[in-house]
Each structure stands twice: as C-alpha cells, then as structure tokens.
C-alpha positions in Angstrom: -46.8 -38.3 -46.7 -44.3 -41.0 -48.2 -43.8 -44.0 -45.8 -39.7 -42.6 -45.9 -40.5 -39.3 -44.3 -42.5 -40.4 -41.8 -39.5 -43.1 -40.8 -37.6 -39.7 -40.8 -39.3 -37.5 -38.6 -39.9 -40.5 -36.1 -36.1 -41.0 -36.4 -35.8 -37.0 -35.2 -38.1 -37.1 -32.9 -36.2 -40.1 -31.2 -33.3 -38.0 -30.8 -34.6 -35.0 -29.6 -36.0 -37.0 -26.5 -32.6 -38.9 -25.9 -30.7 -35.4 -26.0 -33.4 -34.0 -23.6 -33.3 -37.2 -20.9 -29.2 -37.3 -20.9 -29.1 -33.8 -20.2 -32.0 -33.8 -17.1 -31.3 -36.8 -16.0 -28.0 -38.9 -16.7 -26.0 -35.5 -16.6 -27.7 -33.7 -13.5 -27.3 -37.1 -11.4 -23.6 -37.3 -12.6 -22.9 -33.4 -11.4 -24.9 -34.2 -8.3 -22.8 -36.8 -7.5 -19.4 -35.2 -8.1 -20.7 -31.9 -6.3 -21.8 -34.1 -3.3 -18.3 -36.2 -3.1 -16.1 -32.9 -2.9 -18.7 -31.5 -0.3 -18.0 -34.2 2.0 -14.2 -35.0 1.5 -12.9 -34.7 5.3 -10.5 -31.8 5.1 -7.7 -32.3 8.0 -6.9 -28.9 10.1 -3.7 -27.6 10.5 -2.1 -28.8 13.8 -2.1 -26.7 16.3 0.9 -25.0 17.6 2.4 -25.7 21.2 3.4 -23.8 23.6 6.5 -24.9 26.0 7.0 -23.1 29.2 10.3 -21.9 30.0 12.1 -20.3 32.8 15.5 -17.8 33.5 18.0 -20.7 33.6 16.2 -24.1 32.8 17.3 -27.9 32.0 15.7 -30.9 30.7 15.4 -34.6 32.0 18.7 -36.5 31.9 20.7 -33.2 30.6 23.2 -31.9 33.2 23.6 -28.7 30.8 21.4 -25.4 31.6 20.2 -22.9 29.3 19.2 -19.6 29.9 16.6 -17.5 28.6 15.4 -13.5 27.8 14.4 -14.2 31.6 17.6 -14.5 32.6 18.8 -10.7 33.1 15.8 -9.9 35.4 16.9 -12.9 37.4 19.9 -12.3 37.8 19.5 -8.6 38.9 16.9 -10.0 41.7 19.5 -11.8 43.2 22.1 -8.8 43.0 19.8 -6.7 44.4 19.8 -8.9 47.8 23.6 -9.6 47.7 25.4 -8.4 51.0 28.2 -8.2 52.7 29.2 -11.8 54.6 26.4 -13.4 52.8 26.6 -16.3 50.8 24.9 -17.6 47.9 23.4 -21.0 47.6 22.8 -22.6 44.2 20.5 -25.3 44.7 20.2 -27.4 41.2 17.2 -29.8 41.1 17.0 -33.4 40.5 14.7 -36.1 39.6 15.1 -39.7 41.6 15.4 -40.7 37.8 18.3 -39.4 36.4 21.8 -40.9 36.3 24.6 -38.7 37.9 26.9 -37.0 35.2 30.7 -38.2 35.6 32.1 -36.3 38.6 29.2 -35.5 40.4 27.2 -37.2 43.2 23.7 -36.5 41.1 22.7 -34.2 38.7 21.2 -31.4 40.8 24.9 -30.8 42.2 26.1 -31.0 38.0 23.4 -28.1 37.7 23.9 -25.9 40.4 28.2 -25.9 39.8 26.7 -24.9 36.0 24.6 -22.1 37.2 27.3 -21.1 39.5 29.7 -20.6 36.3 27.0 -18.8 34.6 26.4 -16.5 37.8 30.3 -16.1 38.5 30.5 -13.1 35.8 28.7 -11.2 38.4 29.3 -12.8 41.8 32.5 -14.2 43.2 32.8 -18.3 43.4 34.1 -18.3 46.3 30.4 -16.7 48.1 28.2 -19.0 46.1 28.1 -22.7 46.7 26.1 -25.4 45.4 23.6 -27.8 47.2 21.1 -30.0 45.3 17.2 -31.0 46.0 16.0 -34.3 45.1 12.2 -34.2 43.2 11.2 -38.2 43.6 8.5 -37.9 40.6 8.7 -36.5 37.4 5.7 -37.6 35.8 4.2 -34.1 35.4 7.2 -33.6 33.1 6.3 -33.4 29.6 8.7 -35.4 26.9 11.4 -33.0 26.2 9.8 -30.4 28.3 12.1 -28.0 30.4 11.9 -27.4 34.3 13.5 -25.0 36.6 17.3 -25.6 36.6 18.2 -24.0 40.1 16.6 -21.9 43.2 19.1 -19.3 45.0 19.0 -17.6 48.2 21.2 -15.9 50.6 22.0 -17.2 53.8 23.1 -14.8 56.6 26.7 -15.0 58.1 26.3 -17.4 60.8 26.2 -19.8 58.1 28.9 -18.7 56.4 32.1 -22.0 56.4 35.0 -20.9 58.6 38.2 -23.4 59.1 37.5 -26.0 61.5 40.6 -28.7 63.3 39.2 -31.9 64.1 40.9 -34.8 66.4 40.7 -38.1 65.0 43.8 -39.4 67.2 46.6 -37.7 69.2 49.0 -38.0 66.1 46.0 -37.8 63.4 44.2 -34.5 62.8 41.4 -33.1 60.2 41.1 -29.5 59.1 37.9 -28.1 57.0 38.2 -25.6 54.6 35.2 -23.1 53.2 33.7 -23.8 49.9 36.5 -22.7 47.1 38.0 -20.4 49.6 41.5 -19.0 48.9 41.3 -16.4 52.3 44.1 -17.5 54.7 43.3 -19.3 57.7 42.0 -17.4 60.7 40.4 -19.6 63.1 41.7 -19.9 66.6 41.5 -23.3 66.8 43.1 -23.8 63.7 46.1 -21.6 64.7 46.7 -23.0 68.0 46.9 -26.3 66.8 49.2 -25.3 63.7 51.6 -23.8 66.2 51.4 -26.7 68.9 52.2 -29.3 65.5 55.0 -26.4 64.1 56.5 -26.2 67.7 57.1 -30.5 68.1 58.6 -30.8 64.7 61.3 -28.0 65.5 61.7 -30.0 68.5 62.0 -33.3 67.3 63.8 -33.2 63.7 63.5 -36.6 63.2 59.6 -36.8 62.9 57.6 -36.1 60.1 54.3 -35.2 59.1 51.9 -36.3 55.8 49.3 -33.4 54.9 46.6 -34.6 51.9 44.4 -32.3 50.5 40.9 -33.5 49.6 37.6 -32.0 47.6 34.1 -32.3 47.5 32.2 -33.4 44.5 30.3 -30.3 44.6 32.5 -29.4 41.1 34.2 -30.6 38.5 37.5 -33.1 38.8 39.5 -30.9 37.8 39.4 -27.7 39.7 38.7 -30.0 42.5 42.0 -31.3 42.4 43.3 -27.9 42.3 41.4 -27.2 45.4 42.7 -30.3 47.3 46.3 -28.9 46.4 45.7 -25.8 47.5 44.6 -27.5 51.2 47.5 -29.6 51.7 50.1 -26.5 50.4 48.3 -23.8 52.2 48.6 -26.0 55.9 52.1 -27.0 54.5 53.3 -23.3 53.9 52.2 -22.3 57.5 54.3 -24.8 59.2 57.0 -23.7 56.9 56.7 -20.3 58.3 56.6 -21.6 61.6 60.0 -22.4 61.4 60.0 -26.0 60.7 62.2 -27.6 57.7 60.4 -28.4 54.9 62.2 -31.6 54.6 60.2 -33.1 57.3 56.9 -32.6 55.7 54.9 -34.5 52.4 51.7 -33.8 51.1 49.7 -35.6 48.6 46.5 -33.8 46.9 43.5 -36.5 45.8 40.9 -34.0 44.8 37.3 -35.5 44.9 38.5 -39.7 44.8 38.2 -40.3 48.4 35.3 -38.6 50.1 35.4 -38.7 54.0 31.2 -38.5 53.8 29.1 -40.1 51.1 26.0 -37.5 51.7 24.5 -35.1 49.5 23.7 -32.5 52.3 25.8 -29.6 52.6 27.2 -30.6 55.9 28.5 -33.8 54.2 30.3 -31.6 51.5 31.7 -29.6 54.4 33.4 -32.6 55.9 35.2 -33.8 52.2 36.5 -30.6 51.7 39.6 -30.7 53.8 43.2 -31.6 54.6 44.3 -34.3 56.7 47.2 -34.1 58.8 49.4 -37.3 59.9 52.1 -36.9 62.6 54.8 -40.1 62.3 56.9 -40.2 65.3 60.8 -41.8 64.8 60.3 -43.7 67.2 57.3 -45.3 66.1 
C-alpha cells in the first residue's frame, strides 16, 4: 500500500471519530442542557380572582353615596312587609370615628341614612321614616376599597312616634317642636292652648308684636331643610292669623339647619333643632 493511501484512510478514519464524538457527546450535552433550562423556568400562575362581599344598600369608607345591589328588592320587601299603621321607620346610616362629615351633615352616618331614605321614599312616605346614625369607632377590619353595610331599619311602635311639643323658655319667649318632615297640622293640646292664650293678647293689645323663626335639623340636606324651617314659622304664623289677629303684628324668619338649638347626634337632640321659636315684644317694653 503507497505511503499516500495510507495518509488517506488515516485522514478518514480521523473524521469518522470526530463526527461520532460531536454527535454523542458535544450535541447530547448541548440538548441536555437546553431541555433542562426550559424544565426549570419558573412559570408565574394566574392571580387569583377576589371576591368582594356586598350587601342590599352598601357604602364605602369616606363615600357619603350608597349603592344598591340585586339584594336590594328582597330588602326592601322585608321591611314592607312589617310596615304598620302609626309606625315609623328609622334609617340608621353607619359611621366610622374616621370619616369626615359631608357638607350639611353632622357625620356621615346621618348623610347615609337621609340617602337611603330617598331611595326607600318610592315606597314609603318621608314623612314616617327618619334618619338616626350609629358611630363604629374601628374600621380596621375594613378592607381598602371594600364596602360595608350602608344602613339598618326598624320600626318603632307609636309611642315613639314625634307629636308637637310648646316649651317655656320665658314668660314672653316660647319653643314649639315639630315631627320629623311632618306637614300634618298641629293637634297637640298643649300646643293649641298656648296658640290661643298668644292669638287672644295680640287681639288685645294691637300694639305688640311677635317674631316666629323656623329652624331644622341637620338630619337632611340644606336645602329642603330650609324649606322645612319655613314651613314651621308660616304654619304657627297662619294659626294665629286664623285666630283673628292682624297679620301686621307678626314676622317670621326661616334659618333652616344654621343655628342648631342642640349639637347631639341622638335623635332627641334632632328633636329639639327641629322647631319654631316664638318671641313676644311688648310696646311697652
């Protein structure tokens, strides 16, 4: 065999053993490396939805607005179904110790209950629903943006329901309270006596006159509440009118919610702001 055929076969044989060690050795470990990087890329799941609990009229922190929900008609018809006769509804909106009062209200809790009230007033008659509020101090359970209750109800019995009241706050100074929103005329005893007693001195003494302001509670918004206050002081104004004496000898003034006889929250204390009062001014005074 000639020295160039041997350098040939050699030269072939050389090249068979490289093809054979890329492919079993250089090639496997490169797959097995790329197989064994995609294996263990971390793949991140989907995030998982959230579920957010709401109720038939609901609210969130710091919003005085309420929302209702597909629960909203079965709650509704629960509180129909215990409606009666000389019964009144209270709204009670809840508050948290956190949250700012809304313009015209004394916290938000009132601001929700007067909004639940316009949303319950398609069914039931304003003037036998009124609106407390209930203070919650903590609302750490609250979740950011979450939504909570916006208002309890329930029907008190007629011993609770607001009749007219006269109050003395001087000989020549006098105080009546109205009902919540109530346009009914006035039929308290009390009331009557003393409305005739004032009607029967002014026919008697022309020269005196009398001042009669209407005030609100902040249990509503400004301006209906200024409506009501006018309604107070014309209402008390009209029934002396009828009782004969002239109209020139009486003023009234109407200040709505501005100047609150009782800073509270209770219901009592919206009881006492929502009223007229009556000032007697003797000529010879």
């Amino acid at each position: 065999m000639s020295t160039l055929m041997k350098w040939l076969i050699m030269l072939l044989a050389w090249l068979a053993f490289s093809v054979i060690t890329f492919r079993t050795c250089v090639k496997d470990s490169c797959c097995t490396a790329c197989t064994t990087e995609m294996t263990t890329e971390e793949v991140t799941p989907p995030p998982a939805e959230t579920s957010i609990t709401r109720y038939p009229v609901d609210s969130r922190l710091g919003f005085a607005e309420v929302e209702t929900t597909d629960q909203f008609t079965a709650w509704k018809d629960a509180i129909l179904a215990g409606m009666e006769d000389e019964k009144m509804l209270e709204v009670e909106g809840i508050y948290y110790a956190s949250e700012t009062a809304p313009d015209g209200y004394e916290n938000m809790g009132l601001a929700r209950a007067a909004k639940t009230i316009e949303l319950l007033s398609e069914f039931i008659p304003k003037d036998r629903m009124r609106p407390v509020a209930r203070l919650i101090e903590n609302d750490s359970s609250l979740e950011d943006g979450g939504y909570f209750l916006a208002a309890n109800t329930r029907w008190q019995a007629d011993s609770n329901v607001e009749e007219e009241e006269v109050i003395s706050i001087s000989e020549d100074e006098k105080i009546i309270l109205f009902p919540n929103a109530s346009a009914k005329p006035i039929e308290d005893a009390g009331v009557l006596k003393y409305l005739d007693d004032l009607a029967a001195h002014l026919n008697a003494h022309p020269d005196d006159k009398v001042m009669i302001t209407g005030h609100a509670s902040r249990t509503g918004l400004p301006e209906p509440n200024m409506g009501f206050s006018r309604d107070r002081a014309e209402r008390v104004r009209d029934m002396l009118t009828d009782r004969g004496v002239n109209a020139g000898q009486i003023s009234i003034a109407f200040k709505g919610d501005t100047q609150l006889r009782d800073s509270g929250t209770t219901e009592a204390a919206h009881r006492n702001n929502r009223r007229a009062e009556i000032k007697l001014t003797r000529s010879g005074n």
